[in-house]
SEVOSE-270019 format. One record per residue (C-alpha): z, y, x; residue number from 0; residue in one letter; chain. Coordinates in steps of 0.1 Angstrom, whole numbers. Layout:
<site><Z>Z</Z><Y>Y</Y><X>X</X><num>NUM</num><residu>A</residu><chaine>A</chaine></site>
...
END
This chain:
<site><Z>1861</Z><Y>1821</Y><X>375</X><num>0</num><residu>X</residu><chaine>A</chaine></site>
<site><Z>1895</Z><Y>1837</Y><X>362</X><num>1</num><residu>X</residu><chaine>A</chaine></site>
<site><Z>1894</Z><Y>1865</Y><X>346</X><num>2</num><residu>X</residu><chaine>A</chaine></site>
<site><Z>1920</Z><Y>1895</Y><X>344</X><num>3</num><residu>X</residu><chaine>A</chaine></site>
<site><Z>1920</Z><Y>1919</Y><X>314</X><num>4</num><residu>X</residu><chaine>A</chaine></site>
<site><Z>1934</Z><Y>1949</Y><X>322</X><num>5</num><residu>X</residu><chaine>A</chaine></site>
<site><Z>1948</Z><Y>1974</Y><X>300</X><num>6</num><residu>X</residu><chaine>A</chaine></site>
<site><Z>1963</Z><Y>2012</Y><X>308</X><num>7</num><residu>X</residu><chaine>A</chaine></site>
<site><Z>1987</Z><Y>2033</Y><X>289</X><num>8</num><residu>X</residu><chaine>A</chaine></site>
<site><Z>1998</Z><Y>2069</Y><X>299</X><num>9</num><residu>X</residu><chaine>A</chaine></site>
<site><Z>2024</Z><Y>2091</Y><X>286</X><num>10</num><residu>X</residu><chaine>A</chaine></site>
<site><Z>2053</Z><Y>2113</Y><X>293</X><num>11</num><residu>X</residu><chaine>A</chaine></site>
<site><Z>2073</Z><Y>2098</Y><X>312</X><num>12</num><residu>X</residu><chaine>A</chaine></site>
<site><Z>2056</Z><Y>2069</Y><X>324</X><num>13</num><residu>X</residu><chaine>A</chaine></site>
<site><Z>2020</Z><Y>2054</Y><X>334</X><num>14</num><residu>X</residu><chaine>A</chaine></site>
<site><Z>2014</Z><Y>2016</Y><X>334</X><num>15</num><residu>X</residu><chaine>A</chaine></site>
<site><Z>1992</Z><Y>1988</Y><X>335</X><num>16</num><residu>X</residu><chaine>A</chaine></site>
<site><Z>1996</Z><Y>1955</Y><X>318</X><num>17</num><residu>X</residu><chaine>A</chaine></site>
<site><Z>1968</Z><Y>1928</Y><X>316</X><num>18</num><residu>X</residu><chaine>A</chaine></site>
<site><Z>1966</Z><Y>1890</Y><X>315</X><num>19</num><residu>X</residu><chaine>A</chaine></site>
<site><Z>1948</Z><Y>1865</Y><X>343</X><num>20</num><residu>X</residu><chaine>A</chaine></site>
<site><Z>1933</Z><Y>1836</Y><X>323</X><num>21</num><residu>X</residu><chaine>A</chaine></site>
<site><Z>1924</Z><Y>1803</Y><X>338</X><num>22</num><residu>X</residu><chaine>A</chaine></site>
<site><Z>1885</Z><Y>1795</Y><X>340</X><num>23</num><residu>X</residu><chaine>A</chaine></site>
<site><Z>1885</Z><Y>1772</Y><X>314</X><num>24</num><residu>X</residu><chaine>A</chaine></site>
<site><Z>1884</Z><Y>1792</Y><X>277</X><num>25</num><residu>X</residu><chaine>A</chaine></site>
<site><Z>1921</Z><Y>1796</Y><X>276</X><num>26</num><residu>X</residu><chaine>A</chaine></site>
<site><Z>1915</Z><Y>1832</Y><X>269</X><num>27</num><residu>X</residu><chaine>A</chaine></site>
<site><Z>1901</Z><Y>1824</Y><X>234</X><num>28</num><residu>X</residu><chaine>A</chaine></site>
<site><Z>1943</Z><Y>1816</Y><X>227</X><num>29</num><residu>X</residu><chaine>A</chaine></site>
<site><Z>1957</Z><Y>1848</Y><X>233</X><num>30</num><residu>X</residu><chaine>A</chaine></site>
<site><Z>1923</Z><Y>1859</Y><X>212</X><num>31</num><residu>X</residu><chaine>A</chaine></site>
<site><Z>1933</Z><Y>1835</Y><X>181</X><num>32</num><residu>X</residu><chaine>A</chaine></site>
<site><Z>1965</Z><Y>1850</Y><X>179</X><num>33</num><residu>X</residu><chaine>A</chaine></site>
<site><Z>1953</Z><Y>1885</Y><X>174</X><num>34</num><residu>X</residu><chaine>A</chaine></site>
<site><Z>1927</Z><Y>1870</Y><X>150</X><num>35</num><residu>X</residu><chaine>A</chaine></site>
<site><Z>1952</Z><Y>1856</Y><X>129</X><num>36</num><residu>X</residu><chaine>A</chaine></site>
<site><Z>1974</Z><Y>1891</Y><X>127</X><num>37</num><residu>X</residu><chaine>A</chaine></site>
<site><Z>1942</Z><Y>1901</Y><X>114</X><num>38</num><residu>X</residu><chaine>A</chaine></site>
<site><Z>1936</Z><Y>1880</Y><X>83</X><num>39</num><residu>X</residu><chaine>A</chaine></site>
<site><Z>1972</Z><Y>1872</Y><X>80</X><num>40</num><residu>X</residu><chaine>A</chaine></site>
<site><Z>1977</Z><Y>1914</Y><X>69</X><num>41</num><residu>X</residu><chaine>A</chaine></site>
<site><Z>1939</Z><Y>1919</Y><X>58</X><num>42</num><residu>X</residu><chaine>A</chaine></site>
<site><Z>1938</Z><Y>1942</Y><X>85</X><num>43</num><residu>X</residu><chaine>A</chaine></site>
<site><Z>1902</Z><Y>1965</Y><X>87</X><num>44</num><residu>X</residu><chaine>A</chaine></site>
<site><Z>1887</Z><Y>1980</Y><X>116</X><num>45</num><residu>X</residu><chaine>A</chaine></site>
<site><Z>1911</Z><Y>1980</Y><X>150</X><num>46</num><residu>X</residu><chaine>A</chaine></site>
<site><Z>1945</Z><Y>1976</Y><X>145</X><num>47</num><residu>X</residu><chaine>A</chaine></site>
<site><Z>1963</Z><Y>1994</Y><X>179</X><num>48</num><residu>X</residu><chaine>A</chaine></site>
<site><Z>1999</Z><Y>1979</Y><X>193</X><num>49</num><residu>X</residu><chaine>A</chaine></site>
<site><Z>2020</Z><Y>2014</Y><X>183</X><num>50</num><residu>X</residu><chaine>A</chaine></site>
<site><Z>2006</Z><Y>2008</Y><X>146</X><num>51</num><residu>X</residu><chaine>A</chaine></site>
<site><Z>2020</Z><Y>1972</Y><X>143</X><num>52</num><residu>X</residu><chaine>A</chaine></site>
<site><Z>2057</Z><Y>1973</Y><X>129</X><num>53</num><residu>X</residu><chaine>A</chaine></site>
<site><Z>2086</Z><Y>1958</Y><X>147</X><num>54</num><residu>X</residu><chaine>A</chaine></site>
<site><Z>2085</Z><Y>1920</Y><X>131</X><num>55</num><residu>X</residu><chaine>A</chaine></site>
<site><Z>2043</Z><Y>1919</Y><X>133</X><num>56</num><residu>X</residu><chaine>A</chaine></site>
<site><Z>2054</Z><Y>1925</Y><X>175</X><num>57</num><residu>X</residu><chaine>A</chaine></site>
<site><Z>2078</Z><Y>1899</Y><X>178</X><num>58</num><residu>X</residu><chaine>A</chaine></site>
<site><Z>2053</Z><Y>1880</Y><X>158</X><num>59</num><residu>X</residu><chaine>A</chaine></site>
<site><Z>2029</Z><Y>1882</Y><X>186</X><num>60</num><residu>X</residu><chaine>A</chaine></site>
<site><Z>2051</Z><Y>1878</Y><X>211</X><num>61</num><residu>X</residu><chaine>A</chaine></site>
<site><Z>2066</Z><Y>1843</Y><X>190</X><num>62</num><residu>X</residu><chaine>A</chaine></site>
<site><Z>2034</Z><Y>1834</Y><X>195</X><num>63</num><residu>X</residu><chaine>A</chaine></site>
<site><Z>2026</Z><Y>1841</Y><X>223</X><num>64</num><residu>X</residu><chaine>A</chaine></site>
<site><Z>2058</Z><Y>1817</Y><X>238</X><num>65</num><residu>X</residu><chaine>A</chaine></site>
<site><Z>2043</Z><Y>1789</Y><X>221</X><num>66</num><residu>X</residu><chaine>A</chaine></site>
<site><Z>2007</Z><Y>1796</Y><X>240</X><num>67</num><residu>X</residu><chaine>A</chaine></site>
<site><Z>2025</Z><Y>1802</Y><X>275</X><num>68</num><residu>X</residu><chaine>A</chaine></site>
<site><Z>2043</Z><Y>1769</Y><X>274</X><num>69</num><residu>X</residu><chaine>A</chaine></site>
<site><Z>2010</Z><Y>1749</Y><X>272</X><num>70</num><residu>X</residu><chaine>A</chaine></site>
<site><Z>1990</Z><Y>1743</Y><X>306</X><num>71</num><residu>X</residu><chaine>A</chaine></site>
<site><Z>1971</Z><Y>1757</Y><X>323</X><num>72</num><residu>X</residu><chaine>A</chaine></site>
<site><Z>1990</Z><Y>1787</Y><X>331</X><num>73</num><residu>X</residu><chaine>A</chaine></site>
<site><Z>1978</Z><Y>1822</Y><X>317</X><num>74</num><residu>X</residu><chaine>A</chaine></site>
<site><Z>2001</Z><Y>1852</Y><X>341</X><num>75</num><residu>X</residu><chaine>A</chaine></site>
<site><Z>2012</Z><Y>1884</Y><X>321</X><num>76</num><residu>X</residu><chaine>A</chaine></site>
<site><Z>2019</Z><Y>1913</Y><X>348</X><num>77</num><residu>X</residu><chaine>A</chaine></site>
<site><Z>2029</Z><Y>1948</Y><X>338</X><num>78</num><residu>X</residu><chaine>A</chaine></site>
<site><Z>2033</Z><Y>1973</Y><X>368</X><num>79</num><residu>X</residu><chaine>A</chaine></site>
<site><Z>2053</Z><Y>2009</Y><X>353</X><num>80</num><residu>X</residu><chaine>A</chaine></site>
<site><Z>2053</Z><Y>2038</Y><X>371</X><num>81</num><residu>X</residu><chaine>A</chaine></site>
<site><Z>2083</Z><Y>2068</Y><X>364</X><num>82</num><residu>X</residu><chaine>A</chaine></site>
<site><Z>2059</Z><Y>2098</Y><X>366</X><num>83</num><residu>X</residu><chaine>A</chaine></site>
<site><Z>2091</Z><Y>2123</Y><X>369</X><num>84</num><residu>X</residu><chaine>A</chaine></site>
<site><Z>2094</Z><Y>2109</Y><X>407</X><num>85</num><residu>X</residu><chaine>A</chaine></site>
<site><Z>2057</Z><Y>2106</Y><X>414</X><num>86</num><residu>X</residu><chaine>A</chaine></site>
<site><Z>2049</Z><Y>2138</Y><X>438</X><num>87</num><residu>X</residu><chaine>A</chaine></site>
<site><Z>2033</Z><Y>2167</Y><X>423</X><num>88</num><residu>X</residu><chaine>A</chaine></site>
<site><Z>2004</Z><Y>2163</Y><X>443</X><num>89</num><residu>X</residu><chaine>A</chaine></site>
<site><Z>1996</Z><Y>2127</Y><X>430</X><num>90</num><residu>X</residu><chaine>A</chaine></site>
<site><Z>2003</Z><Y>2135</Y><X>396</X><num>91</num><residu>X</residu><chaine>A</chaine></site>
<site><Z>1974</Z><Y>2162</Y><X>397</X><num>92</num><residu>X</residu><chaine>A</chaine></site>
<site><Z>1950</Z><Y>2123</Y><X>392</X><num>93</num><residu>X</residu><chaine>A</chaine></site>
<site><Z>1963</Z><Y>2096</Y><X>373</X><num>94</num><residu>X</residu><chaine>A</chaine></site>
<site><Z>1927</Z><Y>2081</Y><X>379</X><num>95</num><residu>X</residu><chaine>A</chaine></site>
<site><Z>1937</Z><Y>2073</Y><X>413</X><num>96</num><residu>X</residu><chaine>A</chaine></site>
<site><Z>1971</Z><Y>2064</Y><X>401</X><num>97</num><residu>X</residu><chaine>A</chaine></site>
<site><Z>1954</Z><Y>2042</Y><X>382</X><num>98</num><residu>X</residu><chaine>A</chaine></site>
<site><Z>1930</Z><Y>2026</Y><X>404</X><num>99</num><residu>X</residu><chaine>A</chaine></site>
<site><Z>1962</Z><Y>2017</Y><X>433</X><num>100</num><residu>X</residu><chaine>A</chaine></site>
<site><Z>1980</Z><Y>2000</Y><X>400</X><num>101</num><residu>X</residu><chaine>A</chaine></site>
<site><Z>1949</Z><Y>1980</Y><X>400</X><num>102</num><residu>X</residu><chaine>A</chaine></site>
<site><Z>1949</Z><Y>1973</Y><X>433</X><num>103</num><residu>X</residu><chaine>A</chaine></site>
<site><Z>1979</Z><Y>1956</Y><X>434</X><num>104</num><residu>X</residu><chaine>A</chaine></site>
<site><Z>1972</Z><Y>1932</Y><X>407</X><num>105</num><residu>X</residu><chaine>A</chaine></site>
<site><Z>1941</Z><Y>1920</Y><X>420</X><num>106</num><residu>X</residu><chaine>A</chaine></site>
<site><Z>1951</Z><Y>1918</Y><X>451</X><num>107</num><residu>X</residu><chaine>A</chaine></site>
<site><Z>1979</Z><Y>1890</Y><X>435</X><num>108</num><residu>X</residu><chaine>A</chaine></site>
<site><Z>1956</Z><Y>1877</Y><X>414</X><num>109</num><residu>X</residu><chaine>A</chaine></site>
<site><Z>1926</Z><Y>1872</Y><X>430</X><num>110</num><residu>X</residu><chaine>A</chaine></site>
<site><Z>1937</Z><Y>1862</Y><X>466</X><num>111</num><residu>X</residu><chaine>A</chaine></site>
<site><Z>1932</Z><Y>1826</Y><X>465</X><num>112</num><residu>X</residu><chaine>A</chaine></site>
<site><Z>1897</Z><Y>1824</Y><X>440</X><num>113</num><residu>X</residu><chaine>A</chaine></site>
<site><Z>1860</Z><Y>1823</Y><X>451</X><num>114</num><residu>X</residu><chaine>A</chaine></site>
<site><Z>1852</Z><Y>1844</Y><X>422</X><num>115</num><residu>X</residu><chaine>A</chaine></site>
<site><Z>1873</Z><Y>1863</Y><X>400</X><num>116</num><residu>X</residu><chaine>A</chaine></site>
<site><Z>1859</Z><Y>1887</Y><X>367</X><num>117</num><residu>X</residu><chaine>A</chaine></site>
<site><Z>1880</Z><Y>1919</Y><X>360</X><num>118</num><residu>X</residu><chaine>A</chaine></site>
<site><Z>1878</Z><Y>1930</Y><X>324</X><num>119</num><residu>X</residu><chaine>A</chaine></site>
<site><Z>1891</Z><Y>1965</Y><X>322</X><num>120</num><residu>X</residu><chaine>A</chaine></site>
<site><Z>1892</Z><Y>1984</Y><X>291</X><num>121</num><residu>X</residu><chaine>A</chaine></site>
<site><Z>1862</Z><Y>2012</Y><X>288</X><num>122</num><residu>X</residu><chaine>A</chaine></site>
<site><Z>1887</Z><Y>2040</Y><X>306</X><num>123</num><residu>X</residu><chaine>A</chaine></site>
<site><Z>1871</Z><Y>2031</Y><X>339</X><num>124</num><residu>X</residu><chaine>A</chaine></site>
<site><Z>1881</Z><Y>2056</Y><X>371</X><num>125</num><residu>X</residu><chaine>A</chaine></site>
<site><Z>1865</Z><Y>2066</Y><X>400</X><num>126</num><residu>X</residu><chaine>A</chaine></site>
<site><Z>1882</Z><Y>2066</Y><X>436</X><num>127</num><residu>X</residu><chaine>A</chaine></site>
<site><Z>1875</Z><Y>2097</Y><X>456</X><num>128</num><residu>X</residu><chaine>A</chaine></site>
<site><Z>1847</Z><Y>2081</Y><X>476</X><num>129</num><residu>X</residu><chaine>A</chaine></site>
<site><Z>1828</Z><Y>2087</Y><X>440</X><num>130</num><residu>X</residu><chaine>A</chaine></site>
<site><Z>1820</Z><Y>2047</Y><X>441</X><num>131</num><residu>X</residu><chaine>A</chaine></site>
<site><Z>1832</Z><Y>2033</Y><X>410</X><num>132</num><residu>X</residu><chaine>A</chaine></site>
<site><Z>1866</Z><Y>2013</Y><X>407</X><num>133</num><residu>X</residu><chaine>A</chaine></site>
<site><Z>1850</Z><Y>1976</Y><X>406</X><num>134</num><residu>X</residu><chaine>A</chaine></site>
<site><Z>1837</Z><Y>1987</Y><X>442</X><num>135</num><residu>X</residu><chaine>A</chaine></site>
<site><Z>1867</Z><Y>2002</Y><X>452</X><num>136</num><residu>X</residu><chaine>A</chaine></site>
<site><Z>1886</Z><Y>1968</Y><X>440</X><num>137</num><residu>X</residu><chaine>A</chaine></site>
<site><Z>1859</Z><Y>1947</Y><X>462</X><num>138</num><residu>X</residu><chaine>A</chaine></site>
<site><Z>1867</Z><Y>1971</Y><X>494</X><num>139</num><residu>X</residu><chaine>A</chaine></site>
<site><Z>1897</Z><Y>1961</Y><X>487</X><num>140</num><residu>X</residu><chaine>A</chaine></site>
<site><Z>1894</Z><Y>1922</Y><X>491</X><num>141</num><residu>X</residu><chaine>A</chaine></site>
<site><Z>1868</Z><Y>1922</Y><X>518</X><num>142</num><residu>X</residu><chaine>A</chaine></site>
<site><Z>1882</Z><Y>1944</Y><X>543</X><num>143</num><residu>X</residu><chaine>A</chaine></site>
<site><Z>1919</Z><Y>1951</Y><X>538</X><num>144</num><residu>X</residu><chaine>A</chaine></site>
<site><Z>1924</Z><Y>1917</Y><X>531</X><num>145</num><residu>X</residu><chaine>A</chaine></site>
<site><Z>1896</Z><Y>1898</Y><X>546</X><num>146</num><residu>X</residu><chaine>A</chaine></site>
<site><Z>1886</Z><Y>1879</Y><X>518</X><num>147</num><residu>X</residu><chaine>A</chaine></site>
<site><Z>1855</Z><Y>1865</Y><X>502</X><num>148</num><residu>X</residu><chaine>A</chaine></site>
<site><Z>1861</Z><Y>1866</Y><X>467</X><num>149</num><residu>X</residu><chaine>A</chaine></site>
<site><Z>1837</Z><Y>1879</Y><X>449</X><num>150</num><residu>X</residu><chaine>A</chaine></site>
<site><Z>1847</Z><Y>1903</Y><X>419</X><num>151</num><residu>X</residu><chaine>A</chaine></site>
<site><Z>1827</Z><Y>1907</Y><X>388</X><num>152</num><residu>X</residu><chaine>A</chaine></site>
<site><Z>1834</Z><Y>1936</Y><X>367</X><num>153</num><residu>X</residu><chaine>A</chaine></site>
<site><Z>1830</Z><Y>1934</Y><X>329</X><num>154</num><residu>X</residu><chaine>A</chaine></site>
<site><Z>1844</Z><Y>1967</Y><X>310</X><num>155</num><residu>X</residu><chaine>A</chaine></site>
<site><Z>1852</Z><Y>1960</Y><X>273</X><num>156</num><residu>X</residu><chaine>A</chaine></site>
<site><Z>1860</Z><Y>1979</Y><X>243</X><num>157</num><residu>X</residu><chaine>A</chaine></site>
<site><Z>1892</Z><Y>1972</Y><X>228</X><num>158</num><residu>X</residu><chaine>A</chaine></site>
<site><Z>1876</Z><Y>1971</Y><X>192</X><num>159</num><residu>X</residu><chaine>A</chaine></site>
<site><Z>1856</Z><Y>1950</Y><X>200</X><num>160</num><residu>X</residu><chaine>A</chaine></site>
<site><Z>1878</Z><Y>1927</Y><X>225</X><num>161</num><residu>X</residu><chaine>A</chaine></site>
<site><Z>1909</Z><Y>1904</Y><X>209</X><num>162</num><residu>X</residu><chaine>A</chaine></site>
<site><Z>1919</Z><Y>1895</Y><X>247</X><num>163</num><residu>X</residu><chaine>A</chaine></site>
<site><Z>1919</Z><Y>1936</Y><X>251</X><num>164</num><residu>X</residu><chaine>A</chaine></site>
<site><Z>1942</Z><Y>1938</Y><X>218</X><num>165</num><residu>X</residu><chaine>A</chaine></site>
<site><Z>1964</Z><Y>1916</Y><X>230</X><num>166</num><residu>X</residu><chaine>A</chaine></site>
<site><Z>1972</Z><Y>1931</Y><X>264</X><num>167</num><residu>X</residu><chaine>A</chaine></site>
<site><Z>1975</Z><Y>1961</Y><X>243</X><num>168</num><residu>X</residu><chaine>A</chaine></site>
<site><Z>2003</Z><Y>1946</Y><X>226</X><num>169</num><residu>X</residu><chaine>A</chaine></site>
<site><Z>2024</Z><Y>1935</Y><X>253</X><num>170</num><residu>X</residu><chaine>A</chaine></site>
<site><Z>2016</Z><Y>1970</Y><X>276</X><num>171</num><residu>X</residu><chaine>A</chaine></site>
<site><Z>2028</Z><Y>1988</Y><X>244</X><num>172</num><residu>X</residu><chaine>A</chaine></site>
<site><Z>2062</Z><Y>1966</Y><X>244</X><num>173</num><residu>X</residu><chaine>A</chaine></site>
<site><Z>2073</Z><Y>1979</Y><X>278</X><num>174</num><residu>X</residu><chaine>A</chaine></site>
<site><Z>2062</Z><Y>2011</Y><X>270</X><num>175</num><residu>X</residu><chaine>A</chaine></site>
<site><Z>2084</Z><Y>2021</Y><X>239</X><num>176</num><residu>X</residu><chaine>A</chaine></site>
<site><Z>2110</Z><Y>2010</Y><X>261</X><num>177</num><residu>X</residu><chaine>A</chaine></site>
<site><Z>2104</Z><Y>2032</Y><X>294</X><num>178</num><residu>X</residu><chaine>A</chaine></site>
<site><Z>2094</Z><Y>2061</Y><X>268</X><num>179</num><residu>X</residu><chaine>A</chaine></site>
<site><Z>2116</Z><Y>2056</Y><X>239</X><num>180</num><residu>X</residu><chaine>A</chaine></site>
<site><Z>2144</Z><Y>2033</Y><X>245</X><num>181</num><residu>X</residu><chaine>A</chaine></site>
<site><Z>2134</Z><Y>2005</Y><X>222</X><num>182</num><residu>X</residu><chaine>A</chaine></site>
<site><Z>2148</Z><Y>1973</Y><X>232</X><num>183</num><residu>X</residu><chaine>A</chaine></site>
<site><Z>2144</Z><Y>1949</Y><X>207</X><num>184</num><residu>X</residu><chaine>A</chaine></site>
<site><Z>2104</Z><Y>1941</Y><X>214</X><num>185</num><residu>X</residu><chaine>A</chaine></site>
<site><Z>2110</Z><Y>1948</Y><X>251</X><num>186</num><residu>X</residu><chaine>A</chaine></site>
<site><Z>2137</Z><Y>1922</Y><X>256</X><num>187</num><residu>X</residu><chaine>A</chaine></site>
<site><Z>2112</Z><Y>1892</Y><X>237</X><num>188</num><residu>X</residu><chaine>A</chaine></site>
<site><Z>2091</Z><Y>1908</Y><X>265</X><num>189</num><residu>X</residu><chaine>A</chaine></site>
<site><Z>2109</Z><Y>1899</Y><X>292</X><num>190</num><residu>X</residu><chaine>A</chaine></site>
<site><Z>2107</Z><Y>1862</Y><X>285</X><num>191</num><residu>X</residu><chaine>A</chaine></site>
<site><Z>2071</Z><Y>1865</Y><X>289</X><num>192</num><residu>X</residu><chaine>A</chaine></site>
<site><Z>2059</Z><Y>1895</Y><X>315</X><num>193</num><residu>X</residu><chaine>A</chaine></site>
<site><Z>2063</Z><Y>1905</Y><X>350</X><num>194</num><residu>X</residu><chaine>A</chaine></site>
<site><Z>2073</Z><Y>1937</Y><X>354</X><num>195</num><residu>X</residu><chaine>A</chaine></site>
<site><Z>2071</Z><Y>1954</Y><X>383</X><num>196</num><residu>X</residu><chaine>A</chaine></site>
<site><Z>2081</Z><Y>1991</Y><X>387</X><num>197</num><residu>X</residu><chaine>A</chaine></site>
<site><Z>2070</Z><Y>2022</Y><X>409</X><num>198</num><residu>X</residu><chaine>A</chaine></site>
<site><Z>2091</Z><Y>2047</Y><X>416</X><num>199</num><residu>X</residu><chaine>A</chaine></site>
<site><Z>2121</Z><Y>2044</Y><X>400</X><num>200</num><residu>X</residu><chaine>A</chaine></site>
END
């Protein structure tokens, strides 16, 4: 079953969602080591967020994660960005839903070809206006619109508590001091590594 952890990030000017889709075989624990290693490496306590890392501790994630995206088998990295400025008003009224198309369009990539296929979104879960809950929403989605038979599993985690989680976090939070504040040193080591597609712009 692969598994796609999915992380959101909202602010002024922009809304996205960046997560990874990780082979069935344990290759998640990678990405997990190197955030386990940032950890002991700066005797860091408690959870350590993506804007509180400096410059040089980001491109030392991202250094290593290179090195873990060049071994097989292959783990994706997709980050869609939204420019909220030329969303219309009336859409902007709930990002939830915002949210919850976002979503939509990565499984839909992601999951296309699998029998089964776990989403593992952070805890800021959304509800579509039909008041079922995204992970049904999602598996609407593939049945119907698509005519599929995957079968999607949805297991929520808490960042804290998740390393996978964490690392998302860290590449979602490289594109996003680039939409919001210009950086470009981070965000261009990003590029090597994430797909990045963008909504209105």
């Amino acid at each position: 079953m692969e598994a796609f952890t999915a992380v959101q990030e909202r602010r002024v000017k922009s809304i996205s969602l960046s997560g990874a889709a990780f082979p069935s075989d344990g290759t998640s624990q990678a990405s997990a080591c190197i955030i386990a290693k940032m950890y002991a490496r700066y005797g860091w306590k408690g959870e350590k967020k993506a804007r509180s890392y400096s410059i040089a501790q980001k491109l030392e994630v991202l250094s290593e994660a290179s090195r873990m995206l060049k071994m097989p088998p292959e783990i994706k990295i997709d980050c869609i960005v939204v420019n909220k400025q030329n969303v219309q008003p009336h859409i902007r009224l709930d990002p939830n839903k915002f949210y919850n198309y976002m979503c939509k369009l990565v499984i839909e990539d992601h999951a296309r070809h699998l029998p089964d296929f776990q989403f593992m979104p952070d805890k800021r879960s959304s509800k579509v206006e039909s008041g079922n809950s995204l992970s049904d929403y999602l598996q609407t989605v593939l049945w119907f619109d698509l005519g599929l038979k995957t079968k999607l599993t949805n297991n929520p985690e808490e960042s804290h508590r998740d390393y996978n989680l964490q690392f998302v976090d860290c590449m979602a939070n490289a594109i996003r001091t680039h939409f919001e504040d210009g950086e470009n040193i981070v965000y261009q080591e990003a590029l090597r590594h994430i797909r990045i597609r963008r909504l209105f712009f």
